[in-house]
N, C-alpha and C positions, 0 to 999 in steps of 0.2 A: 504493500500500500504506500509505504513513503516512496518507491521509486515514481510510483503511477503521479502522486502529488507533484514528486517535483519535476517531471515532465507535464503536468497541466500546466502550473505552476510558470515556466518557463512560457510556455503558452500565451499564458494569462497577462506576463510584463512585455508582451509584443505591443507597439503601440506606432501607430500609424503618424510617420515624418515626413511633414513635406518636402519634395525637390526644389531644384534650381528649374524658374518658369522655361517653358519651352513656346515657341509661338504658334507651332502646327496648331492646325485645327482637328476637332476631334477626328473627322475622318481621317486626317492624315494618319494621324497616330494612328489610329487602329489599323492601318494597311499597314504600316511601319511597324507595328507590332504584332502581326501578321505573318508578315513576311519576316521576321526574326530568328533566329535560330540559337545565339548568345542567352544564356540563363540571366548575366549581369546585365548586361545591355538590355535583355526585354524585362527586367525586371525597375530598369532605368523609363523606360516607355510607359510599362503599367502606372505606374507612377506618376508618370506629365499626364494620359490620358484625366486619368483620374482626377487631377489635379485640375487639369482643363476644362474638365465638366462642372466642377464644383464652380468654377467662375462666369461656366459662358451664358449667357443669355438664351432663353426661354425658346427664341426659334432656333436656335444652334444645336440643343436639346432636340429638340422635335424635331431638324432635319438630322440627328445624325440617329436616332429612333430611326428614320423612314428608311437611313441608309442600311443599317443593320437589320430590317425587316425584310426591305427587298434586292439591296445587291449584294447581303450574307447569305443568300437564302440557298435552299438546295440547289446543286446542278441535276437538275429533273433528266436530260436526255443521258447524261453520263452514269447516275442511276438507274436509268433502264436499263440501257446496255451491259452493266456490269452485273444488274441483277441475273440479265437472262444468259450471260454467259455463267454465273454460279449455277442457277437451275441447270445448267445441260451439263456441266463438267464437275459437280460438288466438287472441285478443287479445293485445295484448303487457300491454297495463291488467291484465286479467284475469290475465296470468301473473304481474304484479306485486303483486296483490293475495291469492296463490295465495300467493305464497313468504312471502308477509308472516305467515301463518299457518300454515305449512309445519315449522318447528322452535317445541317449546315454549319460553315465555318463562324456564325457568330458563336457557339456554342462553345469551339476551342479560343475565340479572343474575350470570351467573359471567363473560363479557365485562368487566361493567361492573367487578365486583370485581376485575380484574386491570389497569385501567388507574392503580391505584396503586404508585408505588416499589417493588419486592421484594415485591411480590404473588403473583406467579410461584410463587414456592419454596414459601409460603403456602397455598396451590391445591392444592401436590402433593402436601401434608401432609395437607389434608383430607383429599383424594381415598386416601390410603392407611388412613387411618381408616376411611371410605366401604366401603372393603375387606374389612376387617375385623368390618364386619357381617354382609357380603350372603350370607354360609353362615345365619344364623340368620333374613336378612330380605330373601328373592330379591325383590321388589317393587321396593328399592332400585336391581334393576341397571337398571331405565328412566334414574336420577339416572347414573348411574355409564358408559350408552351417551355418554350426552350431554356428562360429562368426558373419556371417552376421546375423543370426536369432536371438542371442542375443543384437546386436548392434542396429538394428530395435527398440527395446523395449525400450533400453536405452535411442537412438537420437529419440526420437519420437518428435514432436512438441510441446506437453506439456510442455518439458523438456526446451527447447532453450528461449537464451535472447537474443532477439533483441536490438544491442545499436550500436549508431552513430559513428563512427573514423570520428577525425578532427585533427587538425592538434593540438589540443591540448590534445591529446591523449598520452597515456602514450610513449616512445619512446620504450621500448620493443615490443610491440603492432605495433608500424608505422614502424616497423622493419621488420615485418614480413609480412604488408600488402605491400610492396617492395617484400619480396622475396616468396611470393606465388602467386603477379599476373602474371596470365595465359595468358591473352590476350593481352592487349598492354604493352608491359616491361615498367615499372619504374627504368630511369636509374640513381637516384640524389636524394637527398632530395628536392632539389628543384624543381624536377619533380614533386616528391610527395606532395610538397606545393602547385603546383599547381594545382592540384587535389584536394586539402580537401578545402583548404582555402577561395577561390572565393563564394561569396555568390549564385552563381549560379552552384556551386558542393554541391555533398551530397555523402556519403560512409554509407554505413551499414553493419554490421557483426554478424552472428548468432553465440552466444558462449554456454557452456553447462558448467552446475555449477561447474564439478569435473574439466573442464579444463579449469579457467579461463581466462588466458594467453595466450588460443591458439583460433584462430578462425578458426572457421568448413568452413565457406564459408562466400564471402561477394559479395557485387557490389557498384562497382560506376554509379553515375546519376549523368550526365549533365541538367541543366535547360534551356530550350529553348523558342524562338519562332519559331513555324513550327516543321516538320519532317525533322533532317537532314541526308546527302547525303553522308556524308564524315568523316570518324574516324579522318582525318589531320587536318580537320578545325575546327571540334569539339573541338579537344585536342590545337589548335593552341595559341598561346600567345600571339599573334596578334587579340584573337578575339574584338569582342566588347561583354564586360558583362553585365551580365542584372543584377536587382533587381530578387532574387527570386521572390519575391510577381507580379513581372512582366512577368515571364515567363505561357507558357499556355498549354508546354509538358515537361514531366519528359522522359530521355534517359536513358536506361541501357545498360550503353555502353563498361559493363565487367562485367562477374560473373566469381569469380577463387574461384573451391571447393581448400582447403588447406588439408588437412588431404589422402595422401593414404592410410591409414590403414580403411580408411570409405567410400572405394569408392564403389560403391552398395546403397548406403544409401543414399536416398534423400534429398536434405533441398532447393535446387533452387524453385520448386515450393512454399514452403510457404513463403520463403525468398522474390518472388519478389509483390507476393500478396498481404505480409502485408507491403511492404515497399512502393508498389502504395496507400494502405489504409491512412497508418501513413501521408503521402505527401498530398494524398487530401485532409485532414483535418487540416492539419497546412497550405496548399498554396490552399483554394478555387480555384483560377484562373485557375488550372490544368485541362486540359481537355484532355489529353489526354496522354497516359503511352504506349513506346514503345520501343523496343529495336533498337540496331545499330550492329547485330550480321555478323561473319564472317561466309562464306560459305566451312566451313574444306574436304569435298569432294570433292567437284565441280571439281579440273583439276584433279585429280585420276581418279573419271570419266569419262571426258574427253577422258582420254589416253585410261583406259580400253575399253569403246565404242566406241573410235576409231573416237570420232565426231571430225569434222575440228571446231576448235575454232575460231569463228569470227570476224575480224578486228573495223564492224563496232558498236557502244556501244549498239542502237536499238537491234540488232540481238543479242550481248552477255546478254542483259535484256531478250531478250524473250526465251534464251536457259537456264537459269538458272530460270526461271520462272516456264519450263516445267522440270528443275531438280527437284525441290524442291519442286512440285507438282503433278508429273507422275511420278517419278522413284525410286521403291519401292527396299525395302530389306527385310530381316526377318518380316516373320507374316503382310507380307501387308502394313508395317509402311515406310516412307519414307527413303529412304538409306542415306539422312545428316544427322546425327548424332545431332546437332544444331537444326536443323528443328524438328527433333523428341523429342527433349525437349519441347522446345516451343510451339508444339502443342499440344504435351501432358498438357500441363499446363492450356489448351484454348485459345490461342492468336492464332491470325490469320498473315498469309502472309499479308502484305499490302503493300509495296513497297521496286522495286527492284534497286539498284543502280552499274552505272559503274563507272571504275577508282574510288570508293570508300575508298580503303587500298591500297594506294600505297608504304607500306614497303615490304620488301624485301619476309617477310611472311605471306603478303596477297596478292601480286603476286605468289608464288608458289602455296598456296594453293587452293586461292579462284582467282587466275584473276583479281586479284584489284577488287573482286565485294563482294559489302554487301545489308542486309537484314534489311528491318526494319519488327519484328513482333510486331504487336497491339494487348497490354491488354487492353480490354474495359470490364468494370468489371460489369457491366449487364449481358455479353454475354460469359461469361469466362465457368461456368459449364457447360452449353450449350454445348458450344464448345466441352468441356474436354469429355463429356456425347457420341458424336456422335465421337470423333477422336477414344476413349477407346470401343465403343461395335460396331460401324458400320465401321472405318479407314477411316473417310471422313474427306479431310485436308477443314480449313476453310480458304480462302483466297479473296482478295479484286476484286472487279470487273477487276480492270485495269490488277492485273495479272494473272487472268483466261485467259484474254484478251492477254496478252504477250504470254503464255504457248500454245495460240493456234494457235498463229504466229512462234512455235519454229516448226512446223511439218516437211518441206522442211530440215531443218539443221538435226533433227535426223532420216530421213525416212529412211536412210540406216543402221541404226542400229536396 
């Protein structure tokens, strides 16, 4: 373990130095670095490009996007040719000469640009920029397949370090767990303290060597006794704490991915799997791992289906029971957004709750109603197994049970 440390470690004190300015323009550079063949000298280029981006102006950007979309792009005839010579000779030559023009060459100059210090983080910034075109200029998503398909390789789980935020965490660090949570706002430091500090909280953060500073995704866990009802009393400061070693359920009762330039790219599922792992072996007691998630669809559907939303709590339970278990979107998978993580991951629906989030944005979104899904980690792949090849949601007796008391409320839709 200490060698592995202090090759993170070593990792971790990489930090990205500017060069001596160069005048090319980005596309120069990138043909220049391209055409490279020098470890030192293209590592001298990665370096001006990069540099050169960060200064140029907004249409410089966007035309050197269009350059790397369409005069990086595949050689389409030279790929035929060399496919259909593999098909008739399975050469191994041939297959070698296949793959050689098999992915376009932006895909080896975003390569190149990342074998620079703190390049990484750099990458991810464009790529969220990138982002932020492709509604006005779908062309880009050929550029944008070819970041995600490198970024895959990079974020893979191998790569990620799982490590605790507490309240004695760096303050850069607890900076930024403030301003990327997604779920419930942290309005204070002393919000924030009350989130890491209490022995009956826990925060986790997945980080990646080249960006040490920045976290990819995290969640916080509440420790409990029971499954609870309510994100206000959860959070509340009036609760009564428990001894962790006392508590007999971990709550995830926020995941906030941080990074737009990596959105496409998983890390929620391993993130909550190893963090129920890590938890049941330091708090035996734990028996049970499950979220306190919001319902982000729910009155959009509502509206668009045109259902009369019900007064009483019973009926808003059993119509959000039959949302989040009958009403499908894309390729058969459930139309919440939330739901379809979750299950994808193998947790199950297990209980549904009213007047749960009563802020002002989970009244809009959700109806004050939340979700609790259950990791039970016997039954996780299972799960994952039958949601990913057959789309059969796994949920608890009681709300198979509700969902088939929702029928009367959506029969007209």
């Amino acid at each position: 373990m200490s060698l592995m440390a202090d090759l993170l470690g070593t990792v971790f004190e990489r930090r990205y130095r500017p060069g001596a300015p160069d005048g090319r323009s980005l596309v120069e550079l990138s043909q220049a670095l391209l055409s490279n063949s020098g470890e030192v000298s293209g590592g001298a280029l990665a370096r001006a490009l990069l540099d050169r981006y960060e200064v140029a102006e907004t249409s410089e950007r966007e035309a050197w996007f269009a350059f790397l979309t369409d005069e990086l792009d595949l050689d389409v005839p030279t790929l035929m040719t060399r496919l259909q010579s593999y098909v008739e000779t399975r050469d191994p030559l041939e297959y070698r000469n296949l793959m050689a023009v098999a992915e376009p060459p932006r895909q080896e100059l975003i390569r190149r640009l990342n074998q620079v210090p703190g390049a990484t983080a750099r990458l991810v910034g464009l790529r969220a920029e990138l982002l932020a075109l492709l509604p006005d200029w779908p062309a880009l998503a050929r550029l944008d397949t070819d970041m995600r398909h490198l970024f895959r390789s990079w974020f893979n789980r191998g790569f990620l370090v799982l490590r605790p935020i507490t309240w004695e965490s760096p303050a850069h660090i607890l900076e930024k767990i403030i301003a990327y949570e997604a779920v419930h706002a942290i309005d204070s430091w002393s919000d924030l303290r009350a989130r890491l500090e209490p022995d009956d909280r826990r925060c986790f953060a997945f980080f990646h060597p080249s960006m040490p500073d920045e976290p990819l995704i995290f969640v916080e866990v509440a420790l409990t006794k029971g499954v609870p009802g309510s994100v206000q009393g959860l959070l509340s400061d009036d609760r009564d704490q428990l001894a962790g070693r006392d508590a007999d359920t971990a709550v995830f009762y926020s995941i906030s991915n941080c990074q737009e330039g990596l959105a496409g790219i998983s890390f929620g599922n391993s993130l909550i799997k190893q963090v129920a792992r890590d938890l049941a072996r330091d708090l035996p007691n734990l028996g049970r791992f499950v979220t306190l998630s919001p319902i982000p669809g729910l009155m959009k559907w509502v509206s668009e289906a045109q259902v009369t939303w019900p007064e009483e709590a019973d009926a808003q339970r059993a119509l959000v029971a039959h949302y989040l278990i009958g009403e499908k979107a894309r390729a058969g998978r459930p139309r919440d957004p939330v739901a379809r993580f979750h299950l994808g991951n193998g947790a199950l629906v297990h209980q549904v709750h009213a007047a749960a989030d009563t802020s002002e944005n989970g009244l809009r979104q959700s109806g004050g109603m939340m979700v609790n899904y259950l990791y039970d980690l016997d039954r996780v792949s299972d799960n994952h197994e039958a949601f990913v090849s057959r789309g059969e949601v796994a949920a608890s007796k009681e709300v198979t049970t509700l969902a088939r008391k929702a029928a009367p409320l959506v029969s007209k839709t």
